[in-house]
N, C-alpha and C positions, 0 to 999 in steps of 0.2 A: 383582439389581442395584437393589436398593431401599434408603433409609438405614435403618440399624441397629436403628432403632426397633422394628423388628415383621419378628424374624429368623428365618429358618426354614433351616436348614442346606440340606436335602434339595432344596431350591430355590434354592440362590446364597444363601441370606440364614438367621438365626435366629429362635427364637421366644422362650424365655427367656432375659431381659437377665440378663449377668454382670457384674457390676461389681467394682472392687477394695476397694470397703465389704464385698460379700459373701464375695469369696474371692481373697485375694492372698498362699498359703502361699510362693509363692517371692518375696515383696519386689521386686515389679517396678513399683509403681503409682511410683516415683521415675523412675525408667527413661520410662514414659510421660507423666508430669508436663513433663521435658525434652522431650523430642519433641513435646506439645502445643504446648509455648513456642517451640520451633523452626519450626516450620509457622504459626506463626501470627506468625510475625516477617518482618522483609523479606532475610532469609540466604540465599542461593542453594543451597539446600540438596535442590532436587525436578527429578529424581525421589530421594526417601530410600528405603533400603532397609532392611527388617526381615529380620536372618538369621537363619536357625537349621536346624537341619538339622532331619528329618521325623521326627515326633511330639515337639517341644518345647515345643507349647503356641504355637507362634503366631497358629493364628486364633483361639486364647481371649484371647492378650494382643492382638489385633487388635481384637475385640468390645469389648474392657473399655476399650482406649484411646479408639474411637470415641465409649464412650459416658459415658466423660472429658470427652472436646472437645463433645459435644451438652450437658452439666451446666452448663458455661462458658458454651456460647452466643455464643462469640465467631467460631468458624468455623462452616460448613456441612461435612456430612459423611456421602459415600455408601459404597457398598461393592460390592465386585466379586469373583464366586466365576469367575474364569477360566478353570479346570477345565469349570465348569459353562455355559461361554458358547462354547468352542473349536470346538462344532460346529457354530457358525453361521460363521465362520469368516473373523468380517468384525470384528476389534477398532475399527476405527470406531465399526459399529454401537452395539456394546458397549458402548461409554464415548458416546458419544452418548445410549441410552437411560438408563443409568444418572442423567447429567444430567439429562436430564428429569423421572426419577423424583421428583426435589428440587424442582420447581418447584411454584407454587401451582397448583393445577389447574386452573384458568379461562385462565391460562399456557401448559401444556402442549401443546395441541394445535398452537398459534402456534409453540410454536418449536421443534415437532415438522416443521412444513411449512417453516420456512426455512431449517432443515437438511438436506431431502431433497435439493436439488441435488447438495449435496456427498457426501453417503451414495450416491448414482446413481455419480459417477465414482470413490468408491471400489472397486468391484465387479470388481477386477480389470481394468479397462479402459484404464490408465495408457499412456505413450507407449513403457515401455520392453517391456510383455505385447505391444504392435501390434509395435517395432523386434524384437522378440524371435523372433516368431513368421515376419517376414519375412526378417527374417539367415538363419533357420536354414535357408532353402530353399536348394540348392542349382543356384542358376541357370547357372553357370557348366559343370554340366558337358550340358548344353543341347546337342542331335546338332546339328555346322555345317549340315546340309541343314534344318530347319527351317523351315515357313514363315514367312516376314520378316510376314506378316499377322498371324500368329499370336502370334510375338515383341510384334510392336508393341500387340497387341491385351492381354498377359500386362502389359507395360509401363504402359499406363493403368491397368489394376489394380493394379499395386505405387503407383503413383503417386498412385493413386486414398484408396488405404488411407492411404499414409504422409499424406497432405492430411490426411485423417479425424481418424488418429493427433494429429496435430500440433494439427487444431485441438483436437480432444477434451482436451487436454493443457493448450491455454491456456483453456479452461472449467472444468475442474477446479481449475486456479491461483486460477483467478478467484473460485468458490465456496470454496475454503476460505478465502480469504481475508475472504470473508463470513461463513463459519462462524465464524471468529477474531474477527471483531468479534462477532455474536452471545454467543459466549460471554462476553469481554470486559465486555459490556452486562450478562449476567446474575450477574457473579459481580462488578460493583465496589462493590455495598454493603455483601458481606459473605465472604472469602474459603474456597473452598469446595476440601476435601482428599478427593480421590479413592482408597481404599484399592482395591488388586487385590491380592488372596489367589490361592496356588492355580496362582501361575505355573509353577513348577517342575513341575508336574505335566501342563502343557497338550503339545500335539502341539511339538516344536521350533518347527517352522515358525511357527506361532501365536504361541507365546512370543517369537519374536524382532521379529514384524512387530508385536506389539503396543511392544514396546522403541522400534522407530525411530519405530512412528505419535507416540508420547510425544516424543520430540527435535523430530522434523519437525514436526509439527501445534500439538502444545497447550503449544508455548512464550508461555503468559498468564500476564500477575502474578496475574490472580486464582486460578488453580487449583495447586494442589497434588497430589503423587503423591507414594503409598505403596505401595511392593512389598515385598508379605510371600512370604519368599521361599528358598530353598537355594538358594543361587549354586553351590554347588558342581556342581550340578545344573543350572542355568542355564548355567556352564562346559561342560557336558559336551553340552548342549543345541546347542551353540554349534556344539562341535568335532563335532556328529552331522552340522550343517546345511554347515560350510566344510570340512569336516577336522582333521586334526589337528595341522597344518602350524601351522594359526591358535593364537594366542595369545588363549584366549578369556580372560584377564583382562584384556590392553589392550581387549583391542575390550568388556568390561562398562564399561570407564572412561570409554569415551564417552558411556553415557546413563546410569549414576548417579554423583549427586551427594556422597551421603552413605550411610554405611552402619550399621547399630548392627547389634551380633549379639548377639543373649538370652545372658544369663551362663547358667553352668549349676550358678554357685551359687548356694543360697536366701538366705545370710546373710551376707556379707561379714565384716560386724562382729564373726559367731561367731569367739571362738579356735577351736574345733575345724568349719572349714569344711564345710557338709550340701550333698552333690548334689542336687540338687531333687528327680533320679531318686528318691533312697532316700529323701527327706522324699513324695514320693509314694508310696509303697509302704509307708510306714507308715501315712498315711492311708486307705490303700486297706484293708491289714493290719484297722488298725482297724473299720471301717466292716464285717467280714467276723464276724457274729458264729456262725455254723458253724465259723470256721476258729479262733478266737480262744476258742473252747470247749473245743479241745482245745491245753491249755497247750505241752506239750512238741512239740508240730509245729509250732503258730504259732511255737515261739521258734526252733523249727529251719529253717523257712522263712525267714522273717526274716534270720538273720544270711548264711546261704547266699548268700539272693539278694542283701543289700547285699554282699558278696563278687565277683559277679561281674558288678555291676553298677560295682563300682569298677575291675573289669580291663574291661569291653570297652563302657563309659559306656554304657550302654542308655539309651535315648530314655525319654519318658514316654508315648507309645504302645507301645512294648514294656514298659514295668511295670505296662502296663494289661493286656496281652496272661498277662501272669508270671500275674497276683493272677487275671485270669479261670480258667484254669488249676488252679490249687489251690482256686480255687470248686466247678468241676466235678469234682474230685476227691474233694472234702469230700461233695458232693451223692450221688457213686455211691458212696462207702465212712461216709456217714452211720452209720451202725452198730458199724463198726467203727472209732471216731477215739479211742478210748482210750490215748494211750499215755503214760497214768502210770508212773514207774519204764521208762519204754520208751526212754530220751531215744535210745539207738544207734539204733531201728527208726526213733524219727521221722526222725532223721537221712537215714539212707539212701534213706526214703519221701520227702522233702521233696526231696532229690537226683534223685530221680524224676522228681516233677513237674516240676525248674527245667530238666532236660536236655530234657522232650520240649517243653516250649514255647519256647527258648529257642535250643537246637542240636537238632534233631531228627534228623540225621544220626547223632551221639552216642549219643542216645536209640535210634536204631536198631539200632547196632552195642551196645548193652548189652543191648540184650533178648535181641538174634541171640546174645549170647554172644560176641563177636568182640572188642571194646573191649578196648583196653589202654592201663593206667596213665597212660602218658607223654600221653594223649588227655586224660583226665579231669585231671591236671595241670594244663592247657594251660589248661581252658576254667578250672580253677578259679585258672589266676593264680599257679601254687606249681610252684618250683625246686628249694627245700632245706625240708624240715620242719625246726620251731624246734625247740630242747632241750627235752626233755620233765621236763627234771629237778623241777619243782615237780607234776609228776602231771596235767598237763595238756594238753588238746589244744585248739586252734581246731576248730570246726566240720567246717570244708572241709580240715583236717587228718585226722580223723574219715575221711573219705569215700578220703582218699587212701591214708592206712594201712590201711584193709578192702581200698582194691583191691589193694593190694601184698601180703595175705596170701594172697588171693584167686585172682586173674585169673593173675599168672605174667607176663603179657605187657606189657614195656614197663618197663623198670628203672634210666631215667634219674633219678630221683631222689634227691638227697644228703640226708642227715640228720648233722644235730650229735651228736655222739656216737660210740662205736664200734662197736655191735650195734643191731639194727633189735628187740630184743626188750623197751624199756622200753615203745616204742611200742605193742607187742602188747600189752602188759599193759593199756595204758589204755585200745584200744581192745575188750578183751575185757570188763573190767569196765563197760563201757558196755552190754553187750548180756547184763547178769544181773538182772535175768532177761531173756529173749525171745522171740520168736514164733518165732524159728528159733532151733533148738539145737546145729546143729551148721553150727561155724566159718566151714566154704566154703561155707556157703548162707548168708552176710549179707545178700552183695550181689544174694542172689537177691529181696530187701526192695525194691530199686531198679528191677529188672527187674519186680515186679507192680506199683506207682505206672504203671510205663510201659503195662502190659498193660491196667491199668485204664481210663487213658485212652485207649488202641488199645480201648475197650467188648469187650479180649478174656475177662480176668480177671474 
């Protein structure tokens, strides 16, 4: 809960600064350029929202944006790992401390102490924990023979509490209302944007009391909110805590303002539009010089997983997941990554590696022996193989037509043409030469990638 400057994840915060001079392969520093200017304008735009669903890079474009707005110097700007704070289980506290964090240090301590009032009656102690706790007794069904002594003596104590309650309630009014000018005070020379990362992942409860403390409490001009965030998740958060009866998209419309959700293209302007997924995974590709030493797999890897990355959009925490994967696999078959003239084996071995990190279930049922076609199909995206008539196949075509020579099980598949045997032919002369020689053990290529990584092979 400290600003950005000196980040350290594993703590709510970072260590080394990313900025979009050093790495902005999906074109987003425009993206953040706008929302600087928005936040720093007088638009009623906060709390704004940063969407995107899990692993798309938002606390890196969180990091990079903050340290945007610190380059300018025109706003103040801290950070909030949510996640990392949900167990204290007081979002006051939280965004309280955080503030502070920002202050000059000689500062600190002062308006450390003239916020503890109000941190005091946060603590769960409000008027409706006292009405709550008293409603729920059931006085009413109280034996008529009771002592009236008794009765009346129960009665001071309800009466006692609700006093308490009440007044406890108008104190608490009263200090956050101080707290509001306090902040007020410290943020009108220069206006200061609160980033919370990490909502979607907190306990519901959490996540949603931090949403109303933000409506109810820190409606200040000078402060600003950012949730970085999967609403979609937040939705579900919602419907965990009310049910499902609730329409958790009205009830999100009541505390954000504004929304942006991360493209999940890198380049607009390209004619031919790159997911960011697959512009990461050749980065990563690249960056893999074991994997990239052996030609004919990196290229087999490669197109496979932009293949199935464009049927079921995988995040870019899952093509970090892909590429560790074929690291590890490169690393225990080191020795054996030869496959010159092997382009079928790399195939089917790269089909290995992308099933068991990817669908493991899949990968299961191929090892077991169990998998059929219409399965491998699915994940890879394909209904009808194309005409083979120029002698060619796509990759994840490759993979399809072994299993069809192969497995027997699962024969949903249409192919253009009238006989399933031009097919065979391309995919036999793929595997001449091979480490397997005979036919129905291709796919047996596929099942040791997986055994490999099972450290059984």
């Amino acid at each position: 809960m400290l600003p950005l400057s000196n980040l350290n994840k594993s703590q709510g915060i970072y260590v080394t600064k990313r900025t979009f001079e050093t790495r902005d392969e999906y074109n987003r520093k425009p993206i953040a350029e706008s929302i600087a200017r928005l936040l720093e304008s007088n638009e009623d735009i906060t709390p704004l929202v940063i969407n995107g669903g899990w692993g798309t890079g938002k606390s890196e474009f969180c990091e990079k944006l903050i340290e945007l707005i610190k380059e300018e110097k025109r706003l103040d700007a801290v950070y909030i790992d949510a996640f990392q704070a949900d167990h204290i289980n007081e979002p006051l506290l939280t965004v309280i401390s955080a503030i502070a964090s920002i202050l000059p240090k000689n500062e600190q301590a002062k308006f450390r102490k003239k916020a503890i009032p109000a941190l005091k009656h946060s603590l769960k102690l409000g008027l409706n924990a006292f009405m709550g706790h008293v409603l729920r007794q059931d006085y009413a069904e109280v034996v008529d023979d009771f002592d009236k002594e008794i009765k009346a003596a129960t009665s001071k104590i309800i009466d006692a509490t609700i006093d308490e309650a009440i007044k406890d309630y108008a104190d608490a009014q009263k200090n956050l209302e101080q707290l509001k000018a306090l902040l007020q005070k410290a943020t009108e020379k220069k206006k200061l944007v609160i980033f919370i990362d990490e909502l979607d992942r907190c306990k519901p409860t959490y996540a949603l009391e931090m949403l109303e403390l933000l409506k109810h409490t820190f409606d200040i001009p000078g402060i600003r909110f950012v949730l970085v965030t999967n609403l979609q998740q937040m939705m579900a958060s919602i419907n965990h805590c009310y049910g499902q009866a609730v329409d958790a998209h009205r009830y999100l419309e009541k505390f954000i303002k504004f929304t942006v959700t991360l493209p999940q293209i890198s380049d607009s302007k390209s004619p031919i539009e790159t997911h960011i997924s697959k512009a990461h995974l050749r980065s990563l590709i690249n960056s893999n010089a074991l994997l990239i030493s052996s030609k004919e797999l990196s290229n087999a890897f490669s197109e496979l997983s932009e293949q199935v990355i464009d049927c079921h959009n995988y995040s870019l925490r899952e093509v970090e997941t892909l590429v560790r994967y074929i690291g590890v696999f490169c690393q225990l078959r080191k020795e054996s990554l030869n496959y010159e003239n092997l382009k079928g084996d790399a195939i089917m071995t790269a089909f290995g590696v992308i099933t068991y990190a990817l669908l493991p279930s899949l990968a299961e049922s191929i090892y077991n022996g169990t998998a059929n076609t219409d399965d491998i199909a699915e994940f890879l995206g394909v209904s009808k193989l194309s005409n083979p008539g120029d002698g060619h196949l796509k990759m994840h075509e490759v993979v399809i037509a072994t299993a069809m020579q192969e497995l027997n099980r699962g024969t949903n598949i249409l192919f253009e043409g009238t006989r399933f045997t031009p097919y065979s032919d391309i995919v036999n002369s793929l595997f001449i030469p091979s480490k397997v020689h005979k036919t129905e053990k291709r796919f047996s290529l596929t099942s040791e990638a997986i055994g490999a990584l099972k450290l059984i092979q």
